[in-house]
Backbone bond lengths (Angstrom), bond angles and torsions (degrees), N, CA, C in turn:
res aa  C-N    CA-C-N  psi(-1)  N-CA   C-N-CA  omega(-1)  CA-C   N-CA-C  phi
1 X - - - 1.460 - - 1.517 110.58 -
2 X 1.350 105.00 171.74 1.797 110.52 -163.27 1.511 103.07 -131.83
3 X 1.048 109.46 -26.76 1.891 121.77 153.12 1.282 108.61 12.39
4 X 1.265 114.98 139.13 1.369 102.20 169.49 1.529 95.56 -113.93
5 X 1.074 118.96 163.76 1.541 124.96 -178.21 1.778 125.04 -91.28
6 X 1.138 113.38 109.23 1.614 107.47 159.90 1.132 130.36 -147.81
7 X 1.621 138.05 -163.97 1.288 126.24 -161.64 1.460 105.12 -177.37
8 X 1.605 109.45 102.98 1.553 119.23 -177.01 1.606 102.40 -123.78
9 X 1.520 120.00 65.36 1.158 128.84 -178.74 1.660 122.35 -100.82
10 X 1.648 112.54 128.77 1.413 120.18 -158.35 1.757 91.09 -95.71
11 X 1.884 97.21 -87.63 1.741 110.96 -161.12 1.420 83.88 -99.88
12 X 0.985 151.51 97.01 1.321 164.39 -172.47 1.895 99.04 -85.11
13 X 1.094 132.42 1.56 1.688 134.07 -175.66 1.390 95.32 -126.88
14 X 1.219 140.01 24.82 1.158 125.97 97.65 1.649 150.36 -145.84
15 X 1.499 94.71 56.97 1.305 125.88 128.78 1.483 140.40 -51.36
16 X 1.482 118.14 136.68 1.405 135.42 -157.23 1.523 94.56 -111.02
17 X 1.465 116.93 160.41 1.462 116.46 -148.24 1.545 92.50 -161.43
18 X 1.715 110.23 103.14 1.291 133.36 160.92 1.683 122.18 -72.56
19 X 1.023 105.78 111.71 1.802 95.40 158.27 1.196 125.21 -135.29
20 X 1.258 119.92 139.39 1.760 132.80 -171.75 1.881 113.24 -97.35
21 X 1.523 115.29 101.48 1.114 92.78 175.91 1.488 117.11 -94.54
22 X 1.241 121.65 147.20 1.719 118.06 163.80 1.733 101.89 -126.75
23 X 1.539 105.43 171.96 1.190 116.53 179.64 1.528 118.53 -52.42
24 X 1.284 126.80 -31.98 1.435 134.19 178.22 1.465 126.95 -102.44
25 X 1.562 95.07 -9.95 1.781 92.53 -164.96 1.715 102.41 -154.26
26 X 1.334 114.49 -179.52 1.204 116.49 -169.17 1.849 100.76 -154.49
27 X 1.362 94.95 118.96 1.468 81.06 176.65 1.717 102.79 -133.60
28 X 1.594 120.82 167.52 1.115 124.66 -175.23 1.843 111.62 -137.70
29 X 1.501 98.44 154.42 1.437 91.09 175.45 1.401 109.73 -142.10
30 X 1.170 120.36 146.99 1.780 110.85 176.03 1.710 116.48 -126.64
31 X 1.156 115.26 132.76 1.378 125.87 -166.99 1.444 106.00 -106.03
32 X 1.669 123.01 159.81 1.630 113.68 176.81 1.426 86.51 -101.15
33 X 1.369 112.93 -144.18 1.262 130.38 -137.89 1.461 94.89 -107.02
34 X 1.500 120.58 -51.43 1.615 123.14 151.28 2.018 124.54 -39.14
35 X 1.279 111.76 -4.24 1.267 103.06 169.84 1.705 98.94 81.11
36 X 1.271 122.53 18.42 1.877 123.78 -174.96 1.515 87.42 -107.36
37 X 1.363 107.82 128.62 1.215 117.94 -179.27 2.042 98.96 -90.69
38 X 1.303 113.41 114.68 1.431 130.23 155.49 1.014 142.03 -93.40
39 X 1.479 118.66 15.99 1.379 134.51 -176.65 1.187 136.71 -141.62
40 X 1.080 141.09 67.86 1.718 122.23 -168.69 1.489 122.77 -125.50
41 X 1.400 117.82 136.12 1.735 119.67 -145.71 1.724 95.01 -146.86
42 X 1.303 112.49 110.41 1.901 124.95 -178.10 1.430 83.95 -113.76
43 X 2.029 94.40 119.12 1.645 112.04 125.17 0.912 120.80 -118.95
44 X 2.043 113.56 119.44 1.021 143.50 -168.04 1.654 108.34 -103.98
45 X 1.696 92.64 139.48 1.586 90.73 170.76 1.650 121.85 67.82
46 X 1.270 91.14 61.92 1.477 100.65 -141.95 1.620 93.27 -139.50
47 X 1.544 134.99 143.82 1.379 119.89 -172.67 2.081 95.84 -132.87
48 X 1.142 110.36 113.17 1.193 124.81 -179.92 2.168 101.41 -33.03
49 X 1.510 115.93 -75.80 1.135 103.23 -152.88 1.115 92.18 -68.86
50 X 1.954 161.81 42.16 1.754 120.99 157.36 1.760 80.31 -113.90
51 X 1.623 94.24 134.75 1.199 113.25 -176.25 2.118 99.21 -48.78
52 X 1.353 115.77 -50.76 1.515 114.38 -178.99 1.489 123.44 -27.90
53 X 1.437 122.31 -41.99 1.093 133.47 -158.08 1.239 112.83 -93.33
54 X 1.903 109.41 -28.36 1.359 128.18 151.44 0.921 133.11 -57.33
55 X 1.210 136.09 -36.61 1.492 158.07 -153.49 1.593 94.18 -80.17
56 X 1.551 92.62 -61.89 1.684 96.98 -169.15 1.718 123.13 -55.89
57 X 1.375 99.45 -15.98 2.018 117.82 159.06 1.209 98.88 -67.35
58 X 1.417 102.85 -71.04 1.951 99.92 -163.96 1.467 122.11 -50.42
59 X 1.638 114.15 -6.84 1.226 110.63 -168.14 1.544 110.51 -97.73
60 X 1.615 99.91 -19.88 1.710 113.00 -176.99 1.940 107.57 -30.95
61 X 0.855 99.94 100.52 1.788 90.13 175.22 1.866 101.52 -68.20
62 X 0.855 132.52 -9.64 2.016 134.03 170.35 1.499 92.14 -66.37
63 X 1.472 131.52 -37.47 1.076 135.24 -165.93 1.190 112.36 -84.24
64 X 1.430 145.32 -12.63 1.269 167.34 -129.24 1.640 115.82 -115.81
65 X 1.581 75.17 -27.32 1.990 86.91 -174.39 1.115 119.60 -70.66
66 X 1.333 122.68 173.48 1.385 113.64 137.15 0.880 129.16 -113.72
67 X 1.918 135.02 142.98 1.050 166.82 -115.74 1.794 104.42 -140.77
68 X 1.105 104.10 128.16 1.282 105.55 153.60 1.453 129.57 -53.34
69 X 1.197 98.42 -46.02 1.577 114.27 -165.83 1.451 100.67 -138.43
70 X 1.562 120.37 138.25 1.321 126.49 150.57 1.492 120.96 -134.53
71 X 1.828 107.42 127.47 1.063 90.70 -169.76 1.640 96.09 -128.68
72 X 1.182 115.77 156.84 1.481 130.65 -171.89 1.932 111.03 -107.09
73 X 1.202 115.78 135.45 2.055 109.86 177.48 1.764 81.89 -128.72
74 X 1.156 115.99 123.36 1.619 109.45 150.28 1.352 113.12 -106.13
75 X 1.323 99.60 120.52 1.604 132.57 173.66 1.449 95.77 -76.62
76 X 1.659 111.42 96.68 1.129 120.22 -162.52 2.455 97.42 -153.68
77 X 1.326 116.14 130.62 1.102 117.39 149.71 1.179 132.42 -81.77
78 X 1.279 104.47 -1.40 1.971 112.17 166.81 1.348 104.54 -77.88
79 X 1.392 117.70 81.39 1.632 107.79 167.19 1.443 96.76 -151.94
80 X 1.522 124.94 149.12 1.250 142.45 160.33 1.217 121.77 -122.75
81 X 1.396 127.56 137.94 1.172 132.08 174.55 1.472 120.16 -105.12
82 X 1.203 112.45 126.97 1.784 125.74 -177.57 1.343 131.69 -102.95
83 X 0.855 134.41 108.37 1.599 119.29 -179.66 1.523 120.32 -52.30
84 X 1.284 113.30 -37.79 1.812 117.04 -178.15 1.732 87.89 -112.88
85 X 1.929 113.54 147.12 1.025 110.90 138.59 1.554 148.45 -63.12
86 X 1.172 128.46 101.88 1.561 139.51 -164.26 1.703 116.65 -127.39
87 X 1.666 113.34 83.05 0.924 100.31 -165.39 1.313 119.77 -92.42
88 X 1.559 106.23 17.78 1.685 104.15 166.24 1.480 117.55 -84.69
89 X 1.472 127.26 -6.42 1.772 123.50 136.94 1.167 114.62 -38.43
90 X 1.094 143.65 -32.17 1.646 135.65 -163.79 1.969 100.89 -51.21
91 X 1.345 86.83 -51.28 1.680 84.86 -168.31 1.627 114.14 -75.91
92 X 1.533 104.39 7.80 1.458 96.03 -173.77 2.034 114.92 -116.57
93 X 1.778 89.62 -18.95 1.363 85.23 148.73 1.389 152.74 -128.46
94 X 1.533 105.12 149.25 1.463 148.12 169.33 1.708 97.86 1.73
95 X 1.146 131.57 107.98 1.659 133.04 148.54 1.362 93.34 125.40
96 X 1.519 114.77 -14.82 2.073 116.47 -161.37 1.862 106.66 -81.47
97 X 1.652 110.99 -27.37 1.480 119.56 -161.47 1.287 114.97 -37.38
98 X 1.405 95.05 -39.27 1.943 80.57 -158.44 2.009 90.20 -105.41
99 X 1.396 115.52 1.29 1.542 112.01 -157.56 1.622 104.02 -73.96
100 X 1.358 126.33 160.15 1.294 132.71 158.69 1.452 97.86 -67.56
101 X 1.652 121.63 100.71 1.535 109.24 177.84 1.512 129.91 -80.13
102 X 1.372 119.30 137.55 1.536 124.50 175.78 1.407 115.51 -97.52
103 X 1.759 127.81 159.10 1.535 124.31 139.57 1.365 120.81 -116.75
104 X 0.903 126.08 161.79 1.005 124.08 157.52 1.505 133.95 -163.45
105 X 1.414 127.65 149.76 1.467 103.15 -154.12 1.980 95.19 -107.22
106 X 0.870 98.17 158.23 1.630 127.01 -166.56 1.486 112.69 -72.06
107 X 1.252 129.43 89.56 1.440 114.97 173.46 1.509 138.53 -37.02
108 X 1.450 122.48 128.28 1.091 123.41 -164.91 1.876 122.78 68.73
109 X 0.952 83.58 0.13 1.992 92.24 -175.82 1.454 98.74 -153.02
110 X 1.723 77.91 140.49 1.909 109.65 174.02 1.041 116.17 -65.42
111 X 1.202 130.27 46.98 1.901 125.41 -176.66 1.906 83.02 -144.15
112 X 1.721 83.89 156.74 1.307 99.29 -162.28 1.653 88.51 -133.47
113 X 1.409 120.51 136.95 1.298 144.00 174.41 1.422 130.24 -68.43
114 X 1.093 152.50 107.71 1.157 147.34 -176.14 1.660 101.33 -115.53
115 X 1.283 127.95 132.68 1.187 126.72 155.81 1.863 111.52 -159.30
116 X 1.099 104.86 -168.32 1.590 120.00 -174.97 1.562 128.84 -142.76
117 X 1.553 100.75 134.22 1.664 93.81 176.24 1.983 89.37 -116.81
118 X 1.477 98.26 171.90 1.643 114.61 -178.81 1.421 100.25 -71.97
119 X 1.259 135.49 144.37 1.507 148.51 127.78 1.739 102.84 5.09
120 X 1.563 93.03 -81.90 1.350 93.64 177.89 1.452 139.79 -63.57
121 X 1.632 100.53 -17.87 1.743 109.73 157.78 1.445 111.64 -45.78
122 X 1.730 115.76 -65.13 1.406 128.48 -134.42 1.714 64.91 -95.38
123 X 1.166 156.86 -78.98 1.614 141.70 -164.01 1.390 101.91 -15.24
124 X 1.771 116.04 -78.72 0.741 111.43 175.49 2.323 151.03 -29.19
125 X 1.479 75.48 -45.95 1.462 83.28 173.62 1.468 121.68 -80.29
126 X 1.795 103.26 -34.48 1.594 102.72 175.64 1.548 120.76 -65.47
127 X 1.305 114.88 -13.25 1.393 134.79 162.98 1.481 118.83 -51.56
128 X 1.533 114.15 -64.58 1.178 138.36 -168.31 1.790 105.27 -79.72
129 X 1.511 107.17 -21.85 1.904 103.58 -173.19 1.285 103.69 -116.95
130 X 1.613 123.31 -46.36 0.738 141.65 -120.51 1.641 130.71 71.68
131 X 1.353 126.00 158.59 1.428 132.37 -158.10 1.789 107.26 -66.76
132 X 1.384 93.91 -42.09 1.581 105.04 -178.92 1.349 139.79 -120.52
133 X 1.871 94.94 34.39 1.075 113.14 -159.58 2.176 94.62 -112.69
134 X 1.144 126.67 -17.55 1.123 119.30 -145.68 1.791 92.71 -135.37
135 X 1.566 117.26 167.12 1.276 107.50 176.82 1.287 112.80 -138.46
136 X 1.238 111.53 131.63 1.433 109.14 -169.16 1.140 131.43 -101.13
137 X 1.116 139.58 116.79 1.849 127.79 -169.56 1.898 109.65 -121.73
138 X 1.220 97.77 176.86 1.614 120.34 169.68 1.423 103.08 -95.89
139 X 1.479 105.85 162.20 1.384 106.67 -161.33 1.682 93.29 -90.53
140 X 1.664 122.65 -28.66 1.259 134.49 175.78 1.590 102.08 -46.56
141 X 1.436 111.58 -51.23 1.517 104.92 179.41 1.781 130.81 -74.07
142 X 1.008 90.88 -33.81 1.718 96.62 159.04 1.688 118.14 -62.60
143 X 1.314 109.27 -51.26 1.518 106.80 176.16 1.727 115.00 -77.46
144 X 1.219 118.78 1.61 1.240 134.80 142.26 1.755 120.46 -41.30
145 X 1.706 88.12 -70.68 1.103 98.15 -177.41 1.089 134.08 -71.86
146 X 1.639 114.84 -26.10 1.116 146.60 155.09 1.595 109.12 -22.65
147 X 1.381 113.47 -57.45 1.582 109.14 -142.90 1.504 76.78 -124.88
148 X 1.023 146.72 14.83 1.504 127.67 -177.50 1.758 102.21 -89.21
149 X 1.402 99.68 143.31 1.354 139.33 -144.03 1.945 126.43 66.49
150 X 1.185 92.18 25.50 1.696 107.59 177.43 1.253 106.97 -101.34
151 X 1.375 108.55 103.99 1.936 117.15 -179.90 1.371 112.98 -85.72
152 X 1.563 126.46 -24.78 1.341 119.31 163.54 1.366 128.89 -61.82
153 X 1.469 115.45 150.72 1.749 124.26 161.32 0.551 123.61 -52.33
154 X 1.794 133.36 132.42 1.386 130.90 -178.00 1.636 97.54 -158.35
155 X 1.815 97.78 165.99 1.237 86.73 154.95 1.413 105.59 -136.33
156 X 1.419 141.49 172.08 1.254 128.06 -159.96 1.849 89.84 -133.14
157 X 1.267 120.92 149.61 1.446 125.24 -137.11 1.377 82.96 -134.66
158 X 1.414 170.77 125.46 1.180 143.58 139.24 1.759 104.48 -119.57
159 X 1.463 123.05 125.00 1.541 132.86 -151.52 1.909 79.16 -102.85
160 X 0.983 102.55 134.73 1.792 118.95 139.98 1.698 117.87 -124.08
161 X 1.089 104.65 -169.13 1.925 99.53 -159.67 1.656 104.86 -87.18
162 X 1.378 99.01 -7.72 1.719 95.53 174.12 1.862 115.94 -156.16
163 X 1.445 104.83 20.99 0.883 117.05 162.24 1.910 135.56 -156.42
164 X 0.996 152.72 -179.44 1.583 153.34 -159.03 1.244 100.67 -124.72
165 X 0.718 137.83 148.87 1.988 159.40 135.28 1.771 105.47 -105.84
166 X 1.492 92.20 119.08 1.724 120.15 172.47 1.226 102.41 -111.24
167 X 1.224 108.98 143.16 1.643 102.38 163.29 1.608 87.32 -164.33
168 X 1.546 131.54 136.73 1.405 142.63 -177.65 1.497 98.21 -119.51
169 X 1.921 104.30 135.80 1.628 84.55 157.66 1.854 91.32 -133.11
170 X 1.486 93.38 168.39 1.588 95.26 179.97 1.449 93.27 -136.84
171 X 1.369 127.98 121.97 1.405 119.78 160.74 1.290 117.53 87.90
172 X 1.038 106.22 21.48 1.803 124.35 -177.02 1.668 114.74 80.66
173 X 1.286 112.68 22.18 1.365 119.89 -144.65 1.831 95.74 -136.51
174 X 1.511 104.62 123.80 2.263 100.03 165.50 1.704 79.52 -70.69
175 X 1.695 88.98 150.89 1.290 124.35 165.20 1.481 110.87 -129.37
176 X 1.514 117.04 -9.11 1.739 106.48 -174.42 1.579 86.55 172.76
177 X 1.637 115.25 128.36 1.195 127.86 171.42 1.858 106.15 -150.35
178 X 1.235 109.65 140.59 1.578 123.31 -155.20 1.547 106.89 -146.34
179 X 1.403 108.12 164.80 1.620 100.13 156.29 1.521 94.11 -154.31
180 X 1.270 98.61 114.73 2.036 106.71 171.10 1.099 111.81 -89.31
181 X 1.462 130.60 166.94 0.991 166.81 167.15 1.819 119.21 -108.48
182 X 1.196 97.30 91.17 1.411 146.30 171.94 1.837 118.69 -54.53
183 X 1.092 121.65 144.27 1.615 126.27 172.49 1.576 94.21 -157.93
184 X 1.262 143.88 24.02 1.471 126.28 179.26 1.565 99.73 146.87
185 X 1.421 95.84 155.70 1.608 125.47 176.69 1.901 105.79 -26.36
186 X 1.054 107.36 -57.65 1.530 127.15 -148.69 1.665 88.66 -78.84
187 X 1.180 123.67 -51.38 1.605 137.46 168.35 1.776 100.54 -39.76
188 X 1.447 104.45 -54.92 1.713 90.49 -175.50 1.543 116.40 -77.90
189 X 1.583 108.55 -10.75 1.717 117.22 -168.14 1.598 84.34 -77.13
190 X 0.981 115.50 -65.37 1.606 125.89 -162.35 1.697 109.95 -49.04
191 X 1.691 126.97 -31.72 1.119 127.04 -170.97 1.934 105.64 -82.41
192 X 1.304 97.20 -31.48 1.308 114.93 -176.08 1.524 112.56 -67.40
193 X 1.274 123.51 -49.71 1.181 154.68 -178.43 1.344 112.59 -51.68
194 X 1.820 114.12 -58.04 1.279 111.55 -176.00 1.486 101.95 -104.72
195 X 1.243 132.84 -8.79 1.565 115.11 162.71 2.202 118.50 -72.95
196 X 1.147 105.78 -9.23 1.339 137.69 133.93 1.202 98.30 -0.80
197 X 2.063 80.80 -107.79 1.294 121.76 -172.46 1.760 109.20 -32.12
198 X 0.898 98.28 -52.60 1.598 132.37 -155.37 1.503 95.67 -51.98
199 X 1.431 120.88 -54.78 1.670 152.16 -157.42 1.510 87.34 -81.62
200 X 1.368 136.25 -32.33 1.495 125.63 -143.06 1.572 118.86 58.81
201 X 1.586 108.50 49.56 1.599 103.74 170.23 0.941 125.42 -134.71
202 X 1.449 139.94 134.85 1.340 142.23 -178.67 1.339 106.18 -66.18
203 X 1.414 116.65 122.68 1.216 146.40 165.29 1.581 127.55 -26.74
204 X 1.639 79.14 -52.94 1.895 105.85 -171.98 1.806 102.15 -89.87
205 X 1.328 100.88 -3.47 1.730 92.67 169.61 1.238 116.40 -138.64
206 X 1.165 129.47 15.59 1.853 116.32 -157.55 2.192 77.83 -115.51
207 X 1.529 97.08 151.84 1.477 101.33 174.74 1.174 98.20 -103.26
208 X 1.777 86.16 138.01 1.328 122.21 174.28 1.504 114.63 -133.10
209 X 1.718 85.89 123.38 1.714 119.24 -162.72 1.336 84.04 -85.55
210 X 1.474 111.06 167.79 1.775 130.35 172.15 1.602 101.23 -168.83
211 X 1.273 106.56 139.30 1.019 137.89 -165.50 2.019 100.68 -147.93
212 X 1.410 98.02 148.77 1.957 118.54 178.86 1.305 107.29 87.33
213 X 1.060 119.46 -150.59 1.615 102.88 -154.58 1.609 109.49 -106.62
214 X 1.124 103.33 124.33 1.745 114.26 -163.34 1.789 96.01 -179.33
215 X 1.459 79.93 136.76 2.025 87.73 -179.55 2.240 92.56 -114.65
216 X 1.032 83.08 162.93 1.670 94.86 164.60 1.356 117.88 -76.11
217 X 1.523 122.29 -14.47 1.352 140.89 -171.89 1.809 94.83 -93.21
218 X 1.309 115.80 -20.94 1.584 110.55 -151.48 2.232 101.72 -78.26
219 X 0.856 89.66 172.70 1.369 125.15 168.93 1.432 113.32 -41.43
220 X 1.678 104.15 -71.66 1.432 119.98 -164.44 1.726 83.54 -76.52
221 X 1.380 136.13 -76.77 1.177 138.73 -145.82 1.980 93.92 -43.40
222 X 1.212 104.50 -76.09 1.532 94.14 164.59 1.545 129.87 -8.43
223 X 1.154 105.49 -62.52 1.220 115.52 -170.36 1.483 113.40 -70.13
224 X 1.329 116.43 -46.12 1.173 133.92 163.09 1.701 116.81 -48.51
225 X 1.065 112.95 -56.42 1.757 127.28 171.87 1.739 103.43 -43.08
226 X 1.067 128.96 -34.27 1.514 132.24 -167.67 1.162 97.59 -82.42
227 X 1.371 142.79 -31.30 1.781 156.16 -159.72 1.723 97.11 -98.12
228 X 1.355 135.14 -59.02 1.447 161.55 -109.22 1.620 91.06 -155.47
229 X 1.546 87.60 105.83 1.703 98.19 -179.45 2.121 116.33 -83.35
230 X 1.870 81.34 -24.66 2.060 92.03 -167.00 1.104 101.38 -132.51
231 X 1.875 106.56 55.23 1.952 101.44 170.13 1.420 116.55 -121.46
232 X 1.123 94.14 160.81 2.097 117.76 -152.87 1.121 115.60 -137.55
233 X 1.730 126.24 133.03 1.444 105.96 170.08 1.234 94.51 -105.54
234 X 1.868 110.80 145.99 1.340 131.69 -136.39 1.548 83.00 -97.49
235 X 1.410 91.14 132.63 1.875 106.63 155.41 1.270 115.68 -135.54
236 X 1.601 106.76 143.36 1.614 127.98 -169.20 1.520 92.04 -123.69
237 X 1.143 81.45 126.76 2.053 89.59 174.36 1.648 98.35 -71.60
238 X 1.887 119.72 -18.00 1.944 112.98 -179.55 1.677 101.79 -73.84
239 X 1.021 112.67 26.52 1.854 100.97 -148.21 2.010 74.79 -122.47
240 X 1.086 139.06 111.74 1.657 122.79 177.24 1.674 83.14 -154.42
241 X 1.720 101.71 163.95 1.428 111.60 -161.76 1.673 83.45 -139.02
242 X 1.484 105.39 155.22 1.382 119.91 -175.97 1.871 109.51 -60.12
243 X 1.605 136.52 122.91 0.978 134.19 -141.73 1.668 86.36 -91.36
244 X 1.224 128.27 22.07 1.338 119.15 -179.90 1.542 92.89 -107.58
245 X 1.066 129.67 19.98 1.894 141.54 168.29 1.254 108.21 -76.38
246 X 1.237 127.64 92.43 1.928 130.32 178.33 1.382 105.73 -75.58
247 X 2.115 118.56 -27.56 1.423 93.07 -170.65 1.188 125.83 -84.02
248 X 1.233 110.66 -142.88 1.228 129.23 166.09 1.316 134.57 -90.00
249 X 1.569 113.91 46.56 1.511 117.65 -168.01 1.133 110.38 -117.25
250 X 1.638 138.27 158.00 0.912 155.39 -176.98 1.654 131.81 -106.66
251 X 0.986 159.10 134.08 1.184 152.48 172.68 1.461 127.19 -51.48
252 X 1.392 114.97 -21.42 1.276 135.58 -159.75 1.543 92.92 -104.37
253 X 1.214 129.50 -5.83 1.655 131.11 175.19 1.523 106.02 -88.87
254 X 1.468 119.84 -26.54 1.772 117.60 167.51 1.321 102.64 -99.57
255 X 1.309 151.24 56.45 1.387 123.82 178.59 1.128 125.20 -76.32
256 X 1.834 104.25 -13.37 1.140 109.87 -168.33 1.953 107.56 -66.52
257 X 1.236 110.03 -34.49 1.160 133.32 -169.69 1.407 108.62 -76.50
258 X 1.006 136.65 -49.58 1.786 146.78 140.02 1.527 97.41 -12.68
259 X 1.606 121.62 -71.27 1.127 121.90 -175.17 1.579 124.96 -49.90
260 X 1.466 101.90 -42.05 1.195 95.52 -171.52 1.938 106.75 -66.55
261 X 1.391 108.03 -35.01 1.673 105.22 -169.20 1.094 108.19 -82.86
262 X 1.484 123.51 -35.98 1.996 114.66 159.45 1.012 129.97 -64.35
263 X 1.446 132.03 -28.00 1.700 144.66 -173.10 1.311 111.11 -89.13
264 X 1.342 117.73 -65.51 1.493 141.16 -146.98 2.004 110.87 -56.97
265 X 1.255 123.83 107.89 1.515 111.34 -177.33 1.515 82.68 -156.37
């Protein structure tokens, strides 16, 4: 994430408590009771098993509280989607071996989720919540939930600093959800382009949502606009940030975190 970090926190106990895990970093967000996110805190570059890098989480006193709600998204490419639950696949797929494995089934649709966080992820967090205190999802299942009862085509765009989130639905229904790994503009045109293809959709007409950090003024969006005939960066009037925010930030730069406090049950 590219987030910038801040923290305009009053009664903080009862406040709800987002966190995003990825392979390198750990970030958190906390919302009041209005759904205005007032908090946001990135450790980046960061390696789950040396206790040091941990420590410096466990010590967060924001982390200390208690929360109404905690909810967990791992920003993770270890995920498969199934039509029937079958959990004797676990041992047969590819990226799951060494993972703490999850399922979970998909809102509004008959496909069922398989994915994985590290030992030392889920250590980590059962530390910080406790084991059965917090809930954890895929980002596929939140944006599930997200868009369920939405019968139009789309595709949903979500940018992080070194990787893409795709996810298509047609008919109220995922048809294709991914997460690439990115180095430049042309890297995100190209993922967009052939999951497209992939969907059966014209380029120059199907809407395409975007979400993470990207302005309409930017570079990539430009660039992107010349490829992408009906694309938008997505705004939710539920998506609002504490009005004591002077900069220049946007709502659409945490969505991931939006998701977790609108979707997540």
């Amino acid at each position: 994430m590219l987030q910038s970090d801040f923290q305009f926190l009053e009664n903080i106990n009862e406040y709800r408590l987002s966190v995003v895990l990825m392979a390198d970093s750990f970030f958190y967000a906390i919302f009041d009771t209005e759904n205005r996110l007032v908090c946001h805190k990135s450790f980046k570059e960061i390696k789950y098993s040396i206790p040091f890098c941990t420590d410096i989480i466990l010590n967060d006193e924001n982390l200390k509280f208690t929360f109404t709600r905690i909810i967990v998204v791992a920003h993770t490419n270890a995920t498969y989607h199934i039509q029937q639950q079958d959990d004797k696949l676990l041992s047969l797929l590819p990226g799951l071996e060494l993972k703490s494995k999850k399922v979970e089934k998909l809102p509004g649709n008959e496909i069922y989720n398989y994915f994985g966080i590290s030992p030392h992820q889920e250590a980590l967090v059962d530390r910080l919540f406790g084991a059965q205190s917090y809930i954890l999802k895929s980002e596929s299942a939140l944006l599930s939930s997200y868009y369920i009862g939405n019968f139009y085509e789309f595709i949903h765009v979500h940018l992080e600093s070194s990787s893409v989130v795709l996810y298509v639905q047609k008919d109220g229904k995922m048809v294709f959800y991914n997460i690439f790994f990115t180095n430049g503009m042309n890297d995100i045109l190209y993922f967009i382009l052939a999951t497209s293809a992939f969907a059966n959709m014209n380029p120059e007409t199907v809407k395409v949502k975007m979400t993470g950090w990207i302005e309409s003024e930017s570079l990539l969006f430009k660039h992107l606009s010349g490829y992408l005939g009906n694309i938008e960066i997505l705004e939710d009037s539920q998506c609002t940030m504490s009005p004591f925010i002077t900069t220049d930030i946007k709502p659409h730069y945490y969505f991931l975190h939006y998701l977790n406090i609108l979707c997540a049950s």
